[in-house]
C-alpha positions as CSV (number, residue, x, y, z in Angstrom):
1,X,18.5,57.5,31.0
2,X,16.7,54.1,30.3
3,X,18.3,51.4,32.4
4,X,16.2,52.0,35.6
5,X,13.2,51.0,33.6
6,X,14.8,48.7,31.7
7,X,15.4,46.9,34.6
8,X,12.4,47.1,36.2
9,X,10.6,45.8,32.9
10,X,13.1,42.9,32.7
11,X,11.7,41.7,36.3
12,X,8.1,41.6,36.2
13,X,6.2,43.1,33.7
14,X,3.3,42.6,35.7
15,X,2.3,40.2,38.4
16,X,-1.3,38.6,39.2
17,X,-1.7,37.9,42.9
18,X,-3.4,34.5,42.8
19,X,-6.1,34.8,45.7
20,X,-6.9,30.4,45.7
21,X,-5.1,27.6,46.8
22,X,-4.6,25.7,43.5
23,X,-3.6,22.2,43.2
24,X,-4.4,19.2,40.7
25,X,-6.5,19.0,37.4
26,X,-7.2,17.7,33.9
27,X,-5.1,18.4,31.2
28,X,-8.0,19.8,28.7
29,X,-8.9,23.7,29.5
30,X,-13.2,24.4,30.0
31,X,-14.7,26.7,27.2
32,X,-14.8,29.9,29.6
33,X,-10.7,29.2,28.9
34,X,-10.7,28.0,25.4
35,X,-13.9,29.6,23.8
36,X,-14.7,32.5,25.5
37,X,-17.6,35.3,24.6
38,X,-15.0,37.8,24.6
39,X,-12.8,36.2,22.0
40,X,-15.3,37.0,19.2
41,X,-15.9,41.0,20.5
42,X,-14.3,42.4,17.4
43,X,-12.1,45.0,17.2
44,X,-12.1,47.8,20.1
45,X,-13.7,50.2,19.5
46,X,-12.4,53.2,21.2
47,X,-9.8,54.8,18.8
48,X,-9.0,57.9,21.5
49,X,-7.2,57.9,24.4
50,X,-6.6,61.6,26.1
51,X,-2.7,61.2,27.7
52,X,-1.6,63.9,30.3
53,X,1.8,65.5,30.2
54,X,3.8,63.9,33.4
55,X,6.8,65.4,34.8
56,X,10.3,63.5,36.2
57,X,9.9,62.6,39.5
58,X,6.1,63.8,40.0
59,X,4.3,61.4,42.0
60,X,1.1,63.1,41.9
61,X,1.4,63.8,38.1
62,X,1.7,59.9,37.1
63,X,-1.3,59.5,39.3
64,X,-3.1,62.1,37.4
65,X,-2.1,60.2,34.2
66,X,-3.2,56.9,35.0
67,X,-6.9,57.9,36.0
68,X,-6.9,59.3,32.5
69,X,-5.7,56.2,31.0
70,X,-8.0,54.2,33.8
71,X,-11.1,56.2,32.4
72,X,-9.7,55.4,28.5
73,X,-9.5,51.7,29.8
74,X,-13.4,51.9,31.7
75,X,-14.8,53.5,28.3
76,X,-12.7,51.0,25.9
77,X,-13.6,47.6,27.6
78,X,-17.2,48.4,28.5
79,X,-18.1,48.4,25.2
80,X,-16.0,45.4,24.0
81,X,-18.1,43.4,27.1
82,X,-21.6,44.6,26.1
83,X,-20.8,43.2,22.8
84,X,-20.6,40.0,24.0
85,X,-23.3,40.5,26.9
86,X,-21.4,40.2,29.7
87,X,-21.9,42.8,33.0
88,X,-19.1,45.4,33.2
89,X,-18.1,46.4,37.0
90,X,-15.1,49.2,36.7
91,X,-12.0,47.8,38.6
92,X,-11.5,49.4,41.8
93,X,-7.4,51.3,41.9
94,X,-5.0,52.0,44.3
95,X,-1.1,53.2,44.1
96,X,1.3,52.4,46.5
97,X,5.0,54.3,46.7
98,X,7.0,51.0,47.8
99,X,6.2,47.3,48.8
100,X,5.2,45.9,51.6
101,X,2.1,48.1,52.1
102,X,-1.2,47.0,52.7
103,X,-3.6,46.3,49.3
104,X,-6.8,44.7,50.9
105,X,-7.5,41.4,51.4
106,X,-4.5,40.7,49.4
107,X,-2.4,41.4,51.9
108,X,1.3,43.7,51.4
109,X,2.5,44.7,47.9
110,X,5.1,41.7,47.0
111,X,8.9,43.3,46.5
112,X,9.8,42.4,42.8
113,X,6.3,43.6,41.5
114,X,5.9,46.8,39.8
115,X,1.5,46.2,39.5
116,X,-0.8,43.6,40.7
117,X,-4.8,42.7,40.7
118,X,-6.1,41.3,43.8
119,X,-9.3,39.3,42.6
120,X,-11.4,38.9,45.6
121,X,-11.5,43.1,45.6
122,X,-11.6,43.1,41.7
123,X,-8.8,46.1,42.6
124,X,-5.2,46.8,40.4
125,X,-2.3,48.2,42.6
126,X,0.8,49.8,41.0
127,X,3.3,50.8,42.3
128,X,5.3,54.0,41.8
129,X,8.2,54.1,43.2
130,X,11.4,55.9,42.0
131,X,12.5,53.6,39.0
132,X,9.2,54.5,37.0
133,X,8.5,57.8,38.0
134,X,12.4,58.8,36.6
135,X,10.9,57.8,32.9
136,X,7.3,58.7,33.1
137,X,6.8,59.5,29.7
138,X,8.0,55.7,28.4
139,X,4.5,53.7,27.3
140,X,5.3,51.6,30.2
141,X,3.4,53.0,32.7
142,X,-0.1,53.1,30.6
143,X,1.4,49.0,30.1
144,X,1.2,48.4,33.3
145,X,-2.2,49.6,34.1
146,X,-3.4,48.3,30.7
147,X,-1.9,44.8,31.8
148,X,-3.4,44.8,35.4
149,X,-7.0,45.7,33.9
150,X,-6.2,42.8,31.7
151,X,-7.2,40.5,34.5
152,X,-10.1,42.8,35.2
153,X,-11.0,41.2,32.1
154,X,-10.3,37.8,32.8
155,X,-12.1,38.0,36.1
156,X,-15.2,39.4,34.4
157,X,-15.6,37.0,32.4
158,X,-15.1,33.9,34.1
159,X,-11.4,33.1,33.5
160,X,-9.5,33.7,36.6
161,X,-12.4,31.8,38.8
162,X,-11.0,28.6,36.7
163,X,-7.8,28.8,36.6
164,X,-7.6,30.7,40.4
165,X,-10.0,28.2,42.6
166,X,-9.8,24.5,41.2
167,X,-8.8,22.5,43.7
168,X,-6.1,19.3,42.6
169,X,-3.7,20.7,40.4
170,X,-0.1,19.9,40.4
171,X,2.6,22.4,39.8
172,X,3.3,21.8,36.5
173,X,-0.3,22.6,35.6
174,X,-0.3,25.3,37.7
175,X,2.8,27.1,35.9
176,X,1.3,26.5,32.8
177,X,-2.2,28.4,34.0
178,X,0.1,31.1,34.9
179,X,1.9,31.8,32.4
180,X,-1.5,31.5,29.9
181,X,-3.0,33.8,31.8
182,X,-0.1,36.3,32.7
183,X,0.2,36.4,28.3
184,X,-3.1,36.6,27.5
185,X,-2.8,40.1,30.0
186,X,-0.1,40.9,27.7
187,X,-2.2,40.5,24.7
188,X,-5.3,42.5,26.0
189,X,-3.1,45.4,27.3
190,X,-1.2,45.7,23.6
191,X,-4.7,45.5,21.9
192,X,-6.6,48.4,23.5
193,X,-3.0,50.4,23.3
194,X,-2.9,49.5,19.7
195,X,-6.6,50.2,19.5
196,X,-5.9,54.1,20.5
197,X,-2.5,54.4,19.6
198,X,-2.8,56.8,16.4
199,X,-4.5,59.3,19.1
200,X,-1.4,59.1,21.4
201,X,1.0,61.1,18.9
202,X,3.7,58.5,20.1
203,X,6.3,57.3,18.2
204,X,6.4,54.1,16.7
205,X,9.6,53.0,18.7
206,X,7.5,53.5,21.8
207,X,5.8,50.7,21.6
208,X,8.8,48.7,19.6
209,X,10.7,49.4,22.8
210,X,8.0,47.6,25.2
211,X,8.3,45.0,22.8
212,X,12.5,44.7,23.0
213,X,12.7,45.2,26.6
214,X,10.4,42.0,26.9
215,X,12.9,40.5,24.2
216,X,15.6,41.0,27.1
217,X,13.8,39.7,30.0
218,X,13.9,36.5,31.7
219,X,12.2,33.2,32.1
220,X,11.0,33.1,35.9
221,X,8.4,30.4,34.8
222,X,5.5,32.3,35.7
223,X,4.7,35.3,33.1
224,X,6.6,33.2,30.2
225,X,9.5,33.7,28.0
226,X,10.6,36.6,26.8
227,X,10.1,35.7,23.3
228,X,7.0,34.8,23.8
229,X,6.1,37.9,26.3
230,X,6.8,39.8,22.9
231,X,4.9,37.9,20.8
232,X,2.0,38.4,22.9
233,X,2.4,42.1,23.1
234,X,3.1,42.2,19.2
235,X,-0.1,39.9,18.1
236,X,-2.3,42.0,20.7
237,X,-1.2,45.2,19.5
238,X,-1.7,44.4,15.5
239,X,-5.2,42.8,16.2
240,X,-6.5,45.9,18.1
241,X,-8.7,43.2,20.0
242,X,-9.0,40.6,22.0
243,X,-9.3,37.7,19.5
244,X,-5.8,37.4,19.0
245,X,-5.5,36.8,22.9
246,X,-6.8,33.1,23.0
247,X,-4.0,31.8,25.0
248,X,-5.8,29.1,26.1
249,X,-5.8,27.2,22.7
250,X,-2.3,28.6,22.0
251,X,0.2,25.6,21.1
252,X,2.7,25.2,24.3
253,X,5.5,26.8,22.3
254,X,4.0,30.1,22.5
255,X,2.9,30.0,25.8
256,X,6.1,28.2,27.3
């Protein structure tokens, strides 16, 4: 049965916990944004990704399958960051079995999020609680981690210490950073998975169905519309890198 998860994925795909206070800026976006090193990496190049048979219901078994997709993840994006020179530090990961418990110095695990990164700690939290573990072998949960180590990616490399600790911005800006950053997550989580996907022996409505259940989402402002949640997840996944992913110098339709 798929509507648990489908409404799980209509929510939040994926939330970033914003560690600043942010408030108002310039309208123009700094090159760390806009003309990053990591944009010109290339295609991934990991082609292999090992997953591990989960069961319904198994707690411990989706556990065991994300580490293996965590290690894919380690192994894939250290090598697209020594291309472009810039230190690789593996995230730090943590699973939590419903909200409101600890995750650092980012406080309790927000109710309506299914996985967030808490940048001070450079650590991704998911959560797996009863919706997700009831379809554990949908793409969604190697998505979700993907999407979360996304903004590994962006804190590595410079993004999220822009967009996360200028001080002056007004809402509107803010909202806009958001949703830039919460699609370009999108993008880099659909490029590695496209990167390895002919070692997954997955179907190709797998992925298609990421991709519709984004279709039926939303708009809460924050990650982005639906349409363009998909086309995110689409252009990321046909690229196989992380030059399609400049949301940055997107045109506001796509990142609305």
């Amino acid at each position: 049965m798929r509507s648990p998860l489908f409404a799980v994925l209509s929510g939040v795909l994926a939330s970033l916990l914003f560690a600043g206070t942010a408030a108002a800026g310039t309208s123009g976006f700094p090159p760390v944004l806009t003309d990053n090193k990591v944009y010109k990496t290339g295609a991934m190049e990991l082609k292999e990704c090992e997953e591990q048979p989960v069961q319904r219901d198994s707690l411990d078994g989706a556990k065991v399958y994300l580490e293996f997709v965590l290690d894919c993840l380690n192994r894939s994006w250290s090598k697209q960051l020594a291309k472009a020179k810039i230190p690789f530090v593996k995230p730090k990961f943590a699973i939590v079995s419903k909200p409101g418990q600890p995750v650092g110095k980012c406080g309790k695990f927000p109710a309506g999020a299914q996985a967030l990164y808490c940048p001070p700690e450079r650590k991704m939290t998911v959560l797996l609680d009863p919706y997700i573990l009831s379809e554990p072998t949908e793409l969604f949960l190697m998505e979700v981690v993907a999407h979360e180590y996304g903004h590994h990616i962006q804190e590595l490399t410079g993004m999220l210490d822009v967009v996360d600790r200028v001080k002056g911005k007004s809402k509107k800006r803010i909202y806009d950073e958001s949703r830039r950053i919460e699609l370009q997550a999108e993008c880099f989580s659909a490029s590695f998975i496209g990167s390895v996907w002919h070692s997954l022996g997955r179907r190709d409505f797998d992925f298609k169905y990421i991709v519709k259940v984004a279709q039926a989402g939303f708009d809460d402002g924050i990650h982005g519309k639906p349409a363009n949640i998909a086309y995110w997840l689409q252009k990321g996944f046909d690229a196989e890198s992380p030059n399609a992913c400049n949301t940055f110098a997107a045109p506001k339709a796509r990142v609305s």
